[in-house]
N, C-alpha and C positions, 0 to 999 in steps of 0.2 A: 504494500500500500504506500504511493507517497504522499511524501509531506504536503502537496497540492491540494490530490486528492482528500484529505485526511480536514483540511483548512474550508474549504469546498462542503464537505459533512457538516462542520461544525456552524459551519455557515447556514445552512440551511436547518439545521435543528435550531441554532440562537432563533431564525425568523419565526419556527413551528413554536417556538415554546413562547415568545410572546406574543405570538396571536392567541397560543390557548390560554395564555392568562387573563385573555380578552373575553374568554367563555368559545371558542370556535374550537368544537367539538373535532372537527377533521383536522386541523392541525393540531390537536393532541393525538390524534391518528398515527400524523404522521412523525411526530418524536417517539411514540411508542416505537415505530418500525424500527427506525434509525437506533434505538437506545437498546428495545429487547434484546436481538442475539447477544449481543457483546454481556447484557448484564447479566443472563441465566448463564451462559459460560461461567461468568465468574462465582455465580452463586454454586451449581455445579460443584466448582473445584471445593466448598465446603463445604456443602450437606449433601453431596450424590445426587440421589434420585428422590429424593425429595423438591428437589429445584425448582421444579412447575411448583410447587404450591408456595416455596416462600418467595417465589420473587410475582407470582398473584398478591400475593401482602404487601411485597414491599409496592407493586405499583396503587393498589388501595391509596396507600400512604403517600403515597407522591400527587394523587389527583388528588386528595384532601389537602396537602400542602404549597401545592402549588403557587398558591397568589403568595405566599411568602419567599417564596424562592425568587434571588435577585443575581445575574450573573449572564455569562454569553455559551452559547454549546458547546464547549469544551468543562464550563464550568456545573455545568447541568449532568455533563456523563458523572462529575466527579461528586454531587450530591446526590443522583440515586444511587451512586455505589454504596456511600457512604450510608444510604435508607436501607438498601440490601443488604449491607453488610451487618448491621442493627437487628433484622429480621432474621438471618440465620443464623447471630449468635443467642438469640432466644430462642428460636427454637434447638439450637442445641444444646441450651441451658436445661431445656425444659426435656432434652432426651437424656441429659447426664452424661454428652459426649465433647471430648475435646473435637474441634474446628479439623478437614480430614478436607485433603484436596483428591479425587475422583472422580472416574468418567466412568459412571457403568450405563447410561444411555443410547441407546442407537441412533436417534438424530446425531446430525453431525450440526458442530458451528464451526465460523472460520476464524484459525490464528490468524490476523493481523502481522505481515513480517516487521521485523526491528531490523534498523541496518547495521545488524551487528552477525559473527558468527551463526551463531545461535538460535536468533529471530530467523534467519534464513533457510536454517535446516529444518526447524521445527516449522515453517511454510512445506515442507514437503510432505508433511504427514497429515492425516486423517486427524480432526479433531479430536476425536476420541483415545487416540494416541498419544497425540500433543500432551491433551490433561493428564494421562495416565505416566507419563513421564514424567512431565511439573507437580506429581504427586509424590513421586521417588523424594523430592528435595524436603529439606528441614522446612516447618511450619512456614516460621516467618518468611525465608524465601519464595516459598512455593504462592503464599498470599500476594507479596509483592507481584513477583515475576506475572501472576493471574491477573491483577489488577495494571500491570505492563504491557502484558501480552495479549491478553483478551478483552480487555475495557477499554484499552487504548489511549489510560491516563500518561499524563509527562510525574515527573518525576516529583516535582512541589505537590500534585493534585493525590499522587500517589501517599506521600505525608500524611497532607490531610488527612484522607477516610482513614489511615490506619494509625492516627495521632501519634505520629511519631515523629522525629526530627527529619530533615532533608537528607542529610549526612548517615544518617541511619539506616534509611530506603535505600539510597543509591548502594551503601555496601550491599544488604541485602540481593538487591535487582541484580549486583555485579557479580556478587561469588553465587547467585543460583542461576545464573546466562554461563558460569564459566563452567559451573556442572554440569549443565544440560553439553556444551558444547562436547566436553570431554566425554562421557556419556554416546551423545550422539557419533560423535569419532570410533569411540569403542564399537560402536553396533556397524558402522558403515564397514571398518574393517574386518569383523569377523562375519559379516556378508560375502566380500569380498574373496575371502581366504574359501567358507563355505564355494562357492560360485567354483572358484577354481579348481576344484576336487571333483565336479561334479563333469559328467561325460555330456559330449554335445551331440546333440541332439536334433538340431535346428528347428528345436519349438520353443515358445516360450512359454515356460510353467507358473510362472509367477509376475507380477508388478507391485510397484511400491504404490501404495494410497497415497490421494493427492488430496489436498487440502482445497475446500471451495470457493467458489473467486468469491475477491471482495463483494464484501454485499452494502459497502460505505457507500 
């Protein structure tokens, strides 16, 4: 996804979300489109397959709070994270489980690429994938990196919803992109080695999952 592209969304969600503060029912429509995928991914990576239902709460919560909400669409993705993110730690308050980043859903959503290693490789895979791998990592990273990768927050927005210092995130964001990378490295290699051992054939037995084009 570039940065254009990415400016262009945000663009157009700042225009939907104050009309619907206007009461205009179809451009709250249309923030919903723009905002859902990326925020169920992220909710997703914390409570699994419950995720349709608390991110049905957390939007409850957003249409009720909406005329308080003040800011441009970049800054709207980073307040219903922040409502999402509120909504799935009650409910996992309320199940008595620590916060669990998971994909067991069969819909797929799209990673968002980062121009970095990392963001690039994990572009190659299958949603389902993606999360299932940003699960491997330690909590707080795998949070951040979620809210990096799939919500599409920058890196102060990232802070925010998880109240924590800038300097904080970025470590976080940076040592679980270098594990994902190294990770990723590991699996391409022993792909590789695998492939090699293997008699040809001239068929092809397999393909790698591809991640869905943006839907920004």
């Amino acid at each position: 996804m570039s940065k254009g592209g990415g400016q262009r969304s945000d663009a157009e969600l700042g225009a939907a979300v104050e009309r619907a503060q206007q009461g205009d029912e179809e451009a709250f429509a249309v923030a919903y489109r723009l905002v859902q995928p990326r925020l169920l991914g992220y909710v997703r990576g914390l409570v699994g397959e419950d995720a349709e239902d608390v991110t049905s709460e957390a939007w409850l919560a957003i249409a009720r709070d909406l005329g308080r909400f003040r800011g441009d669409g970049a800054g709207f993705r980073g307040w219903t994270a922040t409502i999402a993110r509120h909504r799935a730690l009650d409910h996992l308050r309320r199940q008595k489980v620590r916060p669990r980043a998971t994909a067991q859903e069969q819909d797929l959503l799209e990673v968002p690429a980062l121009q970095d290693t990392a963001g690039e490789a994990l572009e190659t895979l299958s949603t389902e994938q993606a999360l299932a791998l940003i699960a491997t990592l330690p909590r707080d990273q795998a949070e951040a990196v979620l809210l990096k990768v799939v919500v599409g927050l920058d890196g102060p927005a990232v802070a925010r919803v998880l109240g924590k210092r800038p300097g904080a995130v970025r470590t976080s964001v940076h040592r679980g992109l270098k594990r994902l990378a190294e990770r990723l490295t590991s699996q391409d290699a022993a792909k590789g080695a695998a492939k090699g051992t293997m008699p040809e054939t001239g068929t092809v037995t397999s393909e790698s999952p591809r991640a869905l084009g943006d839907s920004r």
